[in-house]
N, C-alpha and C positions, 0 to 999 in steps of 0.2 A: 525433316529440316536439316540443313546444313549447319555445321560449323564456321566461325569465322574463315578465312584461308586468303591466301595470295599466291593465284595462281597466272601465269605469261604463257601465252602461245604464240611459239614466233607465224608471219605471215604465211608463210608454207612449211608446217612441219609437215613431220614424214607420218606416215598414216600407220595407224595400232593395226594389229591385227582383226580380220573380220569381226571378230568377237567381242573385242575389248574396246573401252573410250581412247580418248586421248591423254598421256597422262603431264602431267603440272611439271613447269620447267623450275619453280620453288613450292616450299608449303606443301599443304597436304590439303584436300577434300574431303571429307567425313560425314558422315550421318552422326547424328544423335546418340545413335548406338553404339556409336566408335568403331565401323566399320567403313578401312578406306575404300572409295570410289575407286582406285586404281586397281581393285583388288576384285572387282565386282563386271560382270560382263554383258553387253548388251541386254540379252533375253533374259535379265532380271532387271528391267525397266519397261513398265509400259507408259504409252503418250497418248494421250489425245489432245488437239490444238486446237484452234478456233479455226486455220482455214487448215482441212484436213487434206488431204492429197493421199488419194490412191494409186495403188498399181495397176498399169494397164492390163485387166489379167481379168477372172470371172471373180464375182461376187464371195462365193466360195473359199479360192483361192488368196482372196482382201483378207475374209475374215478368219483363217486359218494361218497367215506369213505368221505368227507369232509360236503357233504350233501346227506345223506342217502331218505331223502324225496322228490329229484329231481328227475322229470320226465323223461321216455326215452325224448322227443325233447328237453331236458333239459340238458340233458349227450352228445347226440348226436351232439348238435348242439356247447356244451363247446369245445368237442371232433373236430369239423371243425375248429375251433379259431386257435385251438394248432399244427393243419396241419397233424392230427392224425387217421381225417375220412377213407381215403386213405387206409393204411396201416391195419388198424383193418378187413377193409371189407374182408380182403384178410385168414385173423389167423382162422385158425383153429387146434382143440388138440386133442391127442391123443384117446378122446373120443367121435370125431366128431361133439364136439360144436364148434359154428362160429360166426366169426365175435366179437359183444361185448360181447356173452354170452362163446368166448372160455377162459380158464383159464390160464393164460402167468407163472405158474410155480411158486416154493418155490422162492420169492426172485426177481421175472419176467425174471428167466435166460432163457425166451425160447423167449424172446425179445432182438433187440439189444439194445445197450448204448442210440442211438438215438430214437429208437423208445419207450425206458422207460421213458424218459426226455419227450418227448412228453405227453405219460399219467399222467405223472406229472403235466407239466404245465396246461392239461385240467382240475385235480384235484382243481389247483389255480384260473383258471378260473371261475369254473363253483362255488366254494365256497366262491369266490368273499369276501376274509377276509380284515381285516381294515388293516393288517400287514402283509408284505411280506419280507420273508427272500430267499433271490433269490443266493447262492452259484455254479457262474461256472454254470447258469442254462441252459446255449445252449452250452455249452464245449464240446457234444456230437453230435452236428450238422452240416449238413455241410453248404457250407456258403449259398445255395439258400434255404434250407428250412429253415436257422436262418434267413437269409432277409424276408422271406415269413411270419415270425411268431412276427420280430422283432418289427411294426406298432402296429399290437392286442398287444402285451407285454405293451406295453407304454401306449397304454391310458387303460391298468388295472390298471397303476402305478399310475393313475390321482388322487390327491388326499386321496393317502394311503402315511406310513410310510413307506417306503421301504429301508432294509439293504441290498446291494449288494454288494459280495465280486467275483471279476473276473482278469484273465490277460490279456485277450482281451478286450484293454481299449475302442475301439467301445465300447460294451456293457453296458457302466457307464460313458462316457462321457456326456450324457446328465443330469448328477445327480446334484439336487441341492448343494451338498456338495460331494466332492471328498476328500480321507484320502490316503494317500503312508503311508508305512511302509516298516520297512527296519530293520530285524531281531529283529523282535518282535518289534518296537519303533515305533512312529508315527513322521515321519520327513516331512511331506508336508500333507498340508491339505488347500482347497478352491476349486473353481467352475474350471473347465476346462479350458477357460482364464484365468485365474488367474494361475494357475500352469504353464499356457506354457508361461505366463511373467516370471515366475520367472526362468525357464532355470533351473530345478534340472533335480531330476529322471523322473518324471510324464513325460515332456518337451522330455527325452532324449530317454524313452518307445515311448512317442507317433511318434516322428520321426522316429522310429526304424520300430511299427508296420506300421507306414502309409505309409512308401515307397517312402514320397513326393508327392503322389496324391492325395496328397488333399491341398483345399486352403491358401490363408493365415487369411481369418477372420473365426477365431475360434466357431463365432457363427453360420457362414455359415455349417462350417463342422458340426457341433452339429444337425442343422436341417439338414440336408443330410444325416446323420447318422439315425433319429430319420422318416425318412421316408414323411419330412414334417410335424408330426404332434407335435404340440403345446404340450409341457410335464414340467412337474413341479412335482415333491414331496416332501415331508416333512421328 
């Protein structure tokens, strides 16, 4: 989670170093833990987005840009976590590379939605960064292979910073800290019980997406959702 901050970037600043963000023309950016963002360098943030974009490059090479030094059993096995092994074995490209050595295209349009999100997530996987910014990151899944992936997702999150923005409130309801917004404003913000005491928006979504099947102790549904496994982040 972020600290409050007020931060301006003019239209064309000048560009950080390969490694580093951009940093704040006022204010400061922080984590939770009082560690500033300006202080902190790329490859200790992993992303995954709702529309994912790959590199023109082989499957291998996708799921390794985050650690170029890892081993094939090393790609391969990030690559089974993400529910990904499956489906690569199968790609093959126009110039008859296969499997992880085929190249998925400018962009990975020769993949679908869900199978780029998956190369993604084995990228976060296997890079195992302190900082995870997770956007809509199974938005592209269907619901047995997000069930299937959703256990390995949670204890990556063990002990990392994780910012997750999602509308499928499964997905974040196990989060230490839950935030609503409501055209651009922050209007609810606490843990999952807590939101469905207080009977707002959070409250009126979750009834909406849940259907009523599910319990009435909150914490029940949390580990039910969470696949049984014990989850906590910062």
């Amino acid at each position: 989670m972020f600290r409050a901050f007020e931060s301006r970037l003019d239209p064309f600043p000048e560009a950080p170093p390969p490694d580093q963000l951009f940093a704040a023309h006022r204010g400061t950016l922080a984590l939770l833990t009082g560690v500033l963002l300006g202080g902190i360098g790329r490859a200790a943030i992993g992303m995954v987005t709702q529309d994912t974009s790959l590199l023109h490059r082989s499957v291998r090479e996708d799921i390794a840009h985050g650690r170029p030094d890892a081993t094939e059993a090393e790609i391969i096995a990030a690559a089974a976590r993400a529910e990904a092994d499956g489906f690569i074995g199968t790609l093959r490209d126009p110039k008859g590379r296969a499997g992880y050595g085929a190249h998925v295209g400018e962009r990975g349009v020769k993949l679908s939605g869900g199978q780029r999100q998956r190369i993604a997530l084995a990228r976060v996987m296997l890079s195992d960064a302190p900082i995870l910014v997770l956007d809509e990151a199974t938005s592209a899944l269907d619901s047995e292979v997000e069930a299937a992936i959703q256990a390995t997702l949670y204890r990556l999150m063990e002990g990392k910073t994780v910012i997750a923005i999602a509308h499928r409130l499964s997905t974040i309801a196990a989060m230490d800290r839950l935030v609503v917004m409501d055209r651009g404003r922050i209007v609810e913000a606490g843990t999952h019980a807590q939101l469905l005491a207080t009977n707002g928006i959070y409250a009126r979504l979750w009834a909406h997406q849940s259907g009523g099947f599910l319990g009435d102790d909150p914490d029940e549904d949390v580990s039910a959702l969470a696949g049984g496994v014990p989850y906590s982040t910062t």
